[in-house]
C-alpha positions in Angstrom: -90.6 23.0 -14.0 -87.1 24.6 -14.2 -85.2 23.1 -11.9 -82.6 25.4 -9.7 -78.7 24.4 -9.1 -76.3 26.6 -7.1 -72.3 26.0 -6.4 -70.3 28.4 -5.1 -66.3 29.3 -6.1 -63.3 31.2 -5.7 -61.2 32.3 -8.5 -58.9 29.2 -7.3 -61.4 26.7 -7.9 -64.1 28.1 -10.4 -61.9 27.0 -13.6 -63.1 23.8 -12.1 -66.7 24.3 -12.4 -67.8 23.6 -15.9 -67.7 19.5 -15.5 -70.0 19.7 -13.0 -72.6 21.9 -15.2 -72.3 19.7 -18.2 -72.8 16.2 -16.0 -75.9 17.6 -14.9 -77.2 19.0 -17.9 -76.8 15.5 -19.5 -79.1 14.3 -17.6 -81.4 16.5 -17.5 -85.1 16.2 -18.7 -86.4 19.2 -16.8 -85.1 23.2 -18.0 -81.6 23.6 -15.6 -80.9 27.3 -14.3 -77.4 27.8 -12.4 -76.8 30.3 -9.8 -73.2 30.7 -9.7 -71.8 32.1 -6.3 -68.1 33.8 -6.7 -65.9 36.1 -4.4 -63.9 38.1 -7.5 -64.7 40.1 -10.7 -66.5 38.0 -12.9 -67.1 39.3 -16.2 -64.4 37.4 -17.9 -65.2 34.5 -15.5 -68.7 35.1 -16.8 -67.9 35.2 -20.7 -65.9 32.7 -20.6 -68.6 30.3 -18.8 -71.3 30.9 -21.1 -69.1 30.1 -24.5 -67.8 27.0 -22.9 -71.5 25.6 -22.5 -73.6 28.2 -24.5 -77.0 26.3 -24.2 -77.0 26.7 -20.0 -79.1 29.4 -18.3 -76.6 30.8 -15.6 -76.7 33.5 -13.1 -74.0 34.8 -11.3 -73.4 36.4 -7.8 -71.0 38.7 -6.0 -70.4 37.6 -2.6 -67.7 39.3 -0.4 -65.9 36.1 1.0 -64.3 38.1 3.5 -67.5 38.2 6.2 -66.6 35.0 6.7 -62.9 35.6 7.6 -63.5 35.0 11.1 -65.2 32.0 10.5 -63.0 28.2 11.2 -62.4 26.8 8.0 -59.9 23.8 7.5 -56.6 24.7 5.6 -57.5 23.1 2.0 -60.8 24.8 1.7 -61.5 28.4 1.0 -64.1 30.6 3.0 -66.5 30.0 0.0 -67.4 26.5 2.0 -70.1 28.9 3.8 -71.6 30.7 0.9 -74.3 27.8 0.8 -75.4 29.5 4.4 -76.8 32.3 2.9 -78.0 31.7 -0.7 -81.5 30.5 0.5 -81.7 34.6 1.2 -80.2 35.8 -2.7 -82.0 33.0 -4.5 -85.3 33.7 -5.4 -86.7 29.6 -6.0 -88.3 28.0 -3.7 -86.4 25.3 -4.1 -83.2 24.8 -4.9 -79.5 21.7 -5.1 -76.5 23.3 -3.6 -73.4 21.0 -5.5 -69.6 21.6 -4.5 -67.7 22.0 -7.9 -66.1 18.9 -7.6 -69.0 16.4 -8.0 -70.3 15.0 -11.5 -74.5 14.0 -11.8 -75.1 10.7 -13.1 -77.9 10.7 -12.9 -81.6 13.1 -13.8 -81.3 15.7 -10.5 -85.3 16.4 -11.0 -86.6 13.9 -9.3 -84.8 15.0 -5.7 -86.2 18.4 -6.0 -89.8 17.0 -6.3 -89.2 14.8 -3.1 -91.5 14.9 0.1 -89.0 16.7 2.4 -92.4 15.6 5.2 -92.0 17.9 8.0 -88.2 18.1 8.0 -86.5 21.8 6.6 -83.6 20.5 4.0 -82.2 17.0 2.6 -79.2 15.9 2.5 -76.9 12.7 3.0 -75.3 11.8 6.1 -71.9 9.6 5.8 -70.0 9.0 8.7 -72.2 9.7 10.9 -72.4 13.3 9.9 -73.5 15.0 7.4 -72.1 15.7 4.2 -73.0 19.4 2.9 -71.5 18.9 -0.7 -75.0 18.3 -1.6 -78.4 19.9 -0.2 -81.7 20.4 -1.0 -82.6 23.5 0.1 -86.5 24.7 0.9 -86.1 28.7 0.8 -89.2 29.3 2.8 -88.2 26.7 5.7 -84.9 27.9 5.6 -85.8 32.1 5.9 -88.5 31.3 8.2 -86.3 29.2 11.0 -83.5 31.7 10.7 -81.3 29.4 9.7 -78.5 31.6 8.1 -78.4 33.5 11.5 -78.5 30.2 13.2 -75.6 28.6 11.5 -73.4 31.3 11.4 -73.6 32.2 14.9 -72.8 28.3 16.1 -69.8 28.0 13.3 -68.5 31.5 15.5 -69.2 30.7 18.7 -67.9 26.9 18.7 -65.5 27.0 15.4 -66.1 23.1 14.7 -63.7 21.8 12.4 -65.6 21.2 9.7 -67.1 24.4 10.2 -70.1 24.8 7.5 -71.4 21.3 8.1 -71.2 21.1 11.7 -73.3 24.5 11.6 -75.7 23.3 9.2 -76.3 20.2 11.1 -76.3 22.4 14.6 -78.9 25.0 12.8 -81.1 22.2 11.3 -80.9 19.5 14.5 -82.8 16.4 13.6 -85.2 18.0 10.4 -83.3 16.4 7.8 -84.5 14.1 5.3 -81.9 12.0 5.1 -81.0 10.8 1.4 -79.4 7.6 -0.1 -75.4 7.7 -0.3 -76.0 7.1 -3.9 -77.1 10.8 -4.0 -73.6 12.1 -2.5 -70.9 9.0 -3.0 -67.8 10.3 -1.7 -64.6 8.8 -2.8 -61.1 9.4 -2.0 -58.1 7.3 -3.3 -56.4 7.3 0.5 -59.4 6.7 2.6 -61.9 5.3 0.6 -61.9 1.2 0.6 -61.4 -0.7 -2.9 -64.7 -1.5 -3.2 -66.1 1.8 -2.9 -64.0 3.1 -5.6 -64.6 -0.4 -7.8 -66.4 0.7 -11.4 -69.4 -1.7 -10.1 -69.9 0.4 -6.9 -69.5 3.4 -8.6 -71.3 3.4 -11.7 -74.7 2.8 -9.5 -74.2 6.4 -7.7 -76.4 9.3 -9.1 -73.6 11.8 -7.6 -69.8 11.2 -7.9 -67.5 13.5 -5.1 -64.3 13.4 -5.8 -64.1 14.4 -2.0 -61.2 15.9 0.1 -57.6 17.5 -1.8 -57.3 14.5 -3.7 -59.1 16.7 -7.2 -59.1 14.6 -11.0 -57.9 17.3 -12.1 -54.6 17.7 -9.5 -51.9 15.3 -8.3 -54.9 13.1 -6.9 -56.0 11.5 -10.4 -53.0 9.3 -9.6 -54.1 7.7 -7.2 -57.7 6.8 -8.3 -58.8 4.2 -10.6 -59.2 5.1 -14.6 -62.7 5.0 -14.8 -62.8 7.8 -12.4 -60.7 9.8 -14.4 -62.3 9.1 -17.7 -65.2 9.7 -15.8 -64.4 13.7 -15.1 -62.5 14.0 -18.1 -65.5 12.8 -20.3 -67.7 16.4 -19.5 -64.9 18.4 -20.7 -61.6 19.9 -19.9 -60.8 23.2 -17.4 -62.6 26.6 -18.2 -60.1 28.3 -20.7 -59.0 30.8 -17.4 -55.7 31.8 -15.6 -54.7 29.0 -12.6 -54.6 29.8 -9.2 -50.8 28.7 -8.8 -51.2 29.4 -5.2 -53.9 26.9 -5.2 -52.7 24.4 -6.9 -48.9 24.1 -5.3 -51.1 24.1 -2.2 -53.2 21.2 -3.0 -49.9 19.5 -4.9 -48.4 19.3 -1.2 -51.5 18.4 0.2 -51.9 15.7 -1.7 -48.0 14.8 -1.3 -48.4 14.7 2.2 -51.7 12.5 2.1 -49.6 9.8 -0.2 -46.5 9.7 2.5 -48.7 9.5 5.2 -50.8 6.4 3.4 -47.5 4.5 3.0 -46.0 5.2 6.6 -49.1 4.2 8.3 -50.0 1.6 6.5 -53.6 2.8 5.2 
């Protein structure tokens, strides 16, 4: 059984990727294809990919990021969020793991695509009371035959919810998710995220590590987490040998500048 992983990035972010392909890879003990999801020219991107992990079977996809223009989107993400919305329509699996870029597997991912999704149409983990749409287990067929691309997109226009991919999602789906264990989507962040959620002991038991919000291990926000969470990224490998985004990364920089001032004037 070959088991199906997509993730989606823009030229700011894709440099990025390549930690997360490796984590997964190994663990895996089923054949791994990628379906990489990208708004730019990607031959180079594309070279450059396969010689950094030569073994992986990868294919890529254009998508026009700018039919989502319209859409709400929150200032440190990039219109990318809501390319997960319409893969179940380009990918041709019927099942298939959407990952962000910045998560690493700990874990063997083959074992959540075989899962008894029951009578719901995708799974996912909820955190917060909400869900959390850095990882989902997509059905294809469910997905087509509900309309849920249509779906989504139209509540994400018509309402613009702040967190605009996962509130339409979560609108599209209602209550036919199959609701996974945190451990298969821990998010961490140095600022919000209590001590002993980021402790080594907490963190070693998750199957999936997101390094969640601006604060990245490979930005300004390494500072502020622990070292095994470092070590942890830094162990599948260093950036994809590509240009950087400087836009990007000054962005997230001041992001993450902000996010420290505002921790030590409140208190947090």
């Amino acid at each position: 059984m070959t088991v199906h992983v997509a993730i989606a990035a823009d030229d700011a972010i894709f440099r990025y990727s390549g930690n997360l392909l490796r984590s997964i890879l190994a663990h895996a003990s089923q054949p791994v294809k990628f379906h990489v999801f990208v708004d730019f020219e990607y031959e180079r991107a594309e070279k450059v990919l396969n010689a950094a992990i030569p073994d992986a079977d990868i294919e890529f996809y254009y998508l026009d990021a700018s039919v989502f223009k319209d859409l709400p989107n929150r200032t440190h993400l990039s219109p990318m969020t809501y390319a997960r919305l319409i893969m179940p329509e380009r990918i041709e699996a019927d099942r298939f793991l959407y990952f962000d870029t910045d998560m690493i597997a700990q874990a063997d991912i083959a074992e959540l695509v075989d899962i008894d999704l029951q009578d719901n149409l995708m799974a996912a983990v909820f955190n917060g009371g909400g869900l959390n749409s850095g990882l989902l287990l997509f059905d294809r067929e469910s997905w087509i035959a509900e309309g849920l691309t249509e779906k989504s997109l139209k509540y994400a226009q018509e309402h613009r919810p702040d967190f605009g991919d996962q509130a339409a999602i979560e609108a599209a789906v209602g209550d036919r998710f199959l609701i996974l264990e945190e451990d298969w989507n821990l998010v961490l962040d140095p600022v919000w995220t209590g001590k002993e959620r980021l402790a080594e002991k907490r963190t070693s038991r998750a199957k999936v590590i997101h390094y969640c919000t601006g604060f990245k291990p490979w930005n300004l926000g390494r500072l502020a987490m622990p070292r095994h969470l470092q070590a942890l990224w830094d162990s599948h490998g260093k950036p994809l040998k590509l240009p950087m985004n400087f836009r990007y990364e000054f962005k997230m920089a001041g992001w993450a500048i902000y996010m420290y001032a505002r921790n030590f004037i409140t208190g947090r």
